[in-house]
C-alpha positions in Angstrom: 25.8 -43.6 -44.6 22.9 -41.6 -43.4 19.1 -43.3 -44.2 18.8 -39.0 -45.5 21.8 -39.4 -47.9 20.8 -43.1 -49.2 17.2 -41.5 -49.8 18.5 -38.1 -51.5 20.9 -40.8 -53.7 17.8 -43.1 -54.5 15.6 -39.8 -55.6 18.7 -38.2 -57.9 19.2 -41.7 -59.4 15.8 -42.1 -60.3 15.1 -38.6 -61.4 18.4 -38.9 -64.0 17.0 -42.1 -65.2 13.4 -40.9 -66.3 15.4 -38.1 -67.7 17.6 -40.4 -69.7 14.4 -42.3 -71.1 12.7 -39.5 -71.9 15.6 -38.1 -73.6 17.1 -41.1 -75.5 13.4 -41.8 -76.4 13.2 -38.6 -78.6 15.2 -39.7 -81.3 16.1 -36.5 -83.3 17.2 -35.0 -79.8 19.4 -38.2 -79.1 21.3 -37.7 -82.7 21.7 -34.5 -82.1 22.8 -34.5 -78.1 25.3 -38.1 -79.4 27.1 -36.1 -82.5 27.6 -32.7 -79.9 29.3 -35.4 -77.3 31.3 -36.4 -80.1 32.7 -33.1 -81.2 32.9 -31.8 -77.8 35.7 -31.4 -75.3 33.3 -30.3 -72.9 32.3 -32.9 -69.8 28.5 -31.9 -70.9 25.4 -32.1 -68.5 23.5 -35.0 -66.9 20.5 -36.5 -68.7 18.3 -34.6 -65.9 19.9 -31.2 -67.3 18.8 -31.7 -71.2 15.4 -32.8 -69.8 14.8 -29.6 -67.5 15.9 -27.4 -70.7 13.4 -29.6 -73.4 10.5 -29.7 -70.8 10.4 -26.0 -70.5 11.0 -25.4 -74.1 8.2 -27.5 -74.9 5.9 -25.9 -72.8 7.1 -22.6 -72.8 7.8 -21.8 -76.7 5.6 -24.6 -78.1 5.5 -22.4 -81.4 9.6 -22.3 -81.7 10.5 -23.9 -84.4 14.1 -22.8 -84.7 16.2 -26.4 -83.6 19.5 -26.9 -82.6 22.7 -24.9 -83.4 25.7 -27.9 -82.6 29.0 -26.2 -82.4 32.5 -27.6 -80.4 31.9 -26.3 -77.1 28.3 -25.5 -76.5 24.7 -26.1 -78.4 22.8 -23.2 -78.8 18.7 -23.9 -78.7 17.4 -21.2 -80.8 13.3 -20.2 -80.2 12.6 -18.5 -83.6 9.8 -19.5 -85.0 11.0 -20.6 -87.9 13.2 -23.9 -88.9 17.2 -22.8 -88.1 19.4 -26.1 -87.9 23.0 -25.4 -88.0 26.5 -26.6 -87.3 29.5 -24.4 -86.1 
């Protein structure tokens, strides 16, 4: 194996597991992302995916306050700024 490939493999395996802590460390976000896997036939995203999406939420809409909308195939993050928790 290329040194490039082992250090591009060591960077995306670190990056997924701050995602991970970060993630897992939020626990209404961890219910929520654990009970979609359940209901889903959908492979899902990485840890570093949900993370990416949460981050920019947080500080892009910091005055959303709609929540999560948890249906089979998808979740739907809605922005409103007003409380909106649903299940499909």
């Amino acid at each position: 194996m290329k040194l490039k490939d082992e250090i591009a493999r060591i960077f995306v395996k670190s990056i997924e597991a701050r995602a991970k802590t970060q993630i897992l460390g939020n626990p209404k976000l961890k219910e929520y992302l654990e009970h979609y896997a359940k209901i889903s036939p959908s492979t899902g995203c990485s840890y570093s995916d949900y993370a990416v999406l949460y981050n920019w939420i947080r500080k892009n809409k910091r005055s959303g306050k709609g929540g999560l909308g948890l249906y089979p195939t998808f979740v739907h993050v809605d922005i409103r700024d007003y409380p909106a928790d649903w299940r499909g």
